[in-house]
N, C-alpha and C positions, 0 to 999 in steps of 0.2 A: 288701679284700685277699683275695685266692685261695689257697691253700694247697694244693699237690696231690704227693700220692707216688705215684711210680711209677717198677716196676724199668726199668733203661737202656734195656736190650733191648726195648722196646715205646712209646721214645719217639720220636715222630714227625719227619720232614724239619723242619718248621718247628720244634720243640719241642730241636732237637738245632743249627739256625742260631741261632735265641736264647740259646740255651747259651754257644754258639762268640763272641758278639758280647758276650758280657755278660763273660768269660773274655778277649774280647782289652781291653773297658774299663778291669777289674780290673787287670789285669794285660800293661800296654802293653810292647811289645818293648824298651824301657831303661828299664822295671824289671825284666823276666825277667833280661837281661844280667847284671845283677846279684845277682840273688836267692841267697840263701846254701843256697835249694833246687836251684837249677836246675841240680846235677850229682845228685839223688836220681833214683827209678824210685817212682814212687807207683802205689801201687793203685788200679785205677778202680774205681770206686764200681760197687755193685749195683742200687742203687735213690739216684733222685734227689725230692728235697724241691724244688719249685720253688712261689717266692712270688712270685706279679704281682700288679699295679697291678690297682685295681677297673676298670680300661680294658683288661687283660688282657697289659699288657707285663713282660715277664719283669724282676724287679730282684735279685734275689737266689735264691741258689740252695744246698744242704745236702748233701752225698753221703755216701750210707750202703753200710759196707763189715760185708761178713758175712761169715765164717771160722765152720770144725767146730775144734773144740779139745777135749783132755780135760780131763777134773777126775776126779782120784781114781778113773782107769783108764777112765771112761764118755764115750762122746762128749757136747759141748757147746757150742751157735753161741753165736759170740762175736760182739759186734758194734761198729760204732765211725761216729762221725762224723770228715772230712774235706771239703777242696774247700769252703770256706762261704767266700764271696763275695754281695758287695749292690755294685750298682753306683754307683758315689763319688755320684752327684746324687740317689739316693737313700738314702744310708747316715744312722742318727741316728735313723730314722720306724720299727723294730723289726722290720724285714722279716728280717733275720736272725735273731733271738729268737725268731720264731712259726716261722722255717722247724727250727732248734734247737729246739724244743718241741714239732714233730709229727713230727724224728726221733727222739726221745727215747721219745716216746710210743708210734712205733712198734716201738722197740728193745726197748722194757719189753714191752710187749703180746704182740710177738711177731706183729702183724700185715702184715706187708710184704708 
């Protein structure tokens, strides 16, 4: 398993198709139809968590959203996970847990 973060903005034509394919999987036109999201405006992600197959195929994917906020008058990045998707034939094998745990990792650390 591969585990790789990197911000949106620098991810590549093919790295942005596997995205798109793993996102129409997930989520096929008569489930969006229905989805009790699919009148929302989601924030795209800043940096994307993407976990492939030791073959290199993209299965699940983690998107990390960073905001400035205050605390007690001082600016302060706030930050969140969204968009975590594993595609159905591979969901169950933890490909969403390691991709959850290296944004996690990256959120605390502050390395993105």
């Amino acid at each position: 398993m591969r585990v790789d973060l990197k911000p949106v903005a620098t991810l590549d034509d093919d790295e942005r198709a596997a995205l798109k394919a793993l996102t129409g999987a997930v989520y096929p036109p008569e489930v969006v139809v229905v989805s009790p999201g699919r009148h929302f405006q989601w924030a795209p992600p800043d940096y994307s968590v993407l976990v492939c197959t030791p073959e290199g195929e993209l299965v699940s994917h983690v998107g990390i959203v960073v905001r400035t906020g205050t605390l007690d008058g001082a600016a302060v990045k706030i930050g969140g996970v969204g968009s975590v998707k594993t595609h159905p034939q591979a969901q169950g094998r933890g490909y969403a847990s390691a991709g959850l745990r290296r944004a996690a990792t990256a959120l605390h650390d502050d390395h993105q």
